[in-house]
Every structure is written in C-alpha cells, then in structure tokens.
C-alpha positions, 0 to 999 in steps of 0.5 A: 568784164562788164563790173571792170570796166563799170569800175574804171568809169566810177574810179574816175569820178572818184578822183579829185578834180585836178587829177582827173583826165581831160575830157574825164566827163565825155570818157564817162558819158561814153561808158555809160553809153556802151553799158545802155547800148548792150542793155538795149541788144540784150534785151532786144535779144531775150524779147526777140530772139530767145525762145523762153527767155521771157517766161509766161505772165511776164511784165510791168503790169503787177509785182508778180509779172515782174518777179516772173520776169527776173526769173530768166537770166538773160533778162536779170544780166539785161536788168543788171546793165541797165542799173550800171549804165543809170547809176554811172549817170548818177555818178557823173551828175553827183561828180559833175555838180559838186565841181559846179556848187563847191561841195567838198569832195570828200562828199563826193566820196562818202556818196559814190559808193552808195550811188555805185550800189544803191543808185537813187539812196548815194544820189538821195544822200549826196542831194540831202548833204548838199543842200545842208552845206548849201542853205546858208550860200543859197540863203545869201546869193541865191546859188551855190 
C-alpha cells in the first residue's frame, strides 16, 4: 500500500503542468508529509517499543553499525519510508523548479524515474541537464 500511494504523488509530478490538478504541489507536499509522519512512528516504535527490533552494535558510528542496524525489518520498512518521503521532495522540487526556469518537461520526465529510485543520481542528473540547457540563458540574463 505504501509504494501505491507513493505512485499516485510521482504520477502527478509526472503530469504536464497544464494537466496538473490545482493546489497539484500542497497534495504533494502533504504525501510527503504522511510518509515522514509514519517514518517517524515506525521508528519511535522499533527504538522505543520493539523488544530486539534494534539489534546489538547498532548505529550511526561505523558501516558495521549500521549494516547491523538494516539487519531488523522493522527498521529497513522504517528505512524504506524515509527514502520515499525524501525523493518525493526530490520529486516536487525537480517538478516545481523546471516549471520556474522553463526547462522541457521532457526533462522532467527522463529524470523522475531515476529520482523515484535513485534519489540524489535523477535529482543529480536533472541539476546537470538544467544547468547545460540553462548556461547560454544565464550567461545573458543572469537567470533561467
């Protein structure tokens, strides 16, 4: 259920911007919202509530703490949440950006997918063509 409803926000970001819904931007920033709400009770609930469900040597500190740490499913589906709720914002700020600066939404299509499973690479990618499609612009007006 959490990867459909993820779906429904990156399938509006996908549309083009004519065809988006009103207010298409608050309906995403509120998914996002949902999935960093249940991101921070699923974890409050493995830290605080779960006997085990943060196994021994677990942490930040080192690799080895926290491949430890991914060991517990709780904390990889808490992990997982996380990841959507961050490249979703990814999402939006790609979508919403390309509006402002005029970039081709083709662009904005090559690069969701890989911000869908990739975060930072599509996000990475998106900054890279937009800066190519933009120098000549920026060199000229100072903006794109």
């Amino acid at each position: 259920m959490t990867l459909n409803l993820c779906l429904c926000g990156w399938a509006i970001l996908a549309l083009p911007p004519s065809w988006r819904p009103a207010r298409w931007d608050s309906s995403v920033l509120a998914l996002s919202a949902a999935f960093a709400s249940l991101y921070t009770a699923t974890l409050v609930h493995a830290v605080f509530f779960e006997r085990g469900a943060v196994p021994e040597g677990s942490g930040f500190g080192s690799l080895d703490g926290v491949v430890n740490l991914f060991k517990s499913r709780t904390v990889v589906f808490s992990g997982w949440v996380h990841y959507i709720s961050l490249d979703l914002l990814a999402g939006l700020y790609i979508a919403k950006d390309a509006e402002r600066a005029r970039v081709p939404h083709l662009v904005v299509l090559v690069c969701l997918p890989l911000t869908l499973f990739a975060g930072p690479s599509g996000l990475l990618l998106y900054l890279t063509i937009k800066t190519v499609l933009c120098w000549p612009t920026q060199r000229k007006t100072k903006r794109c």
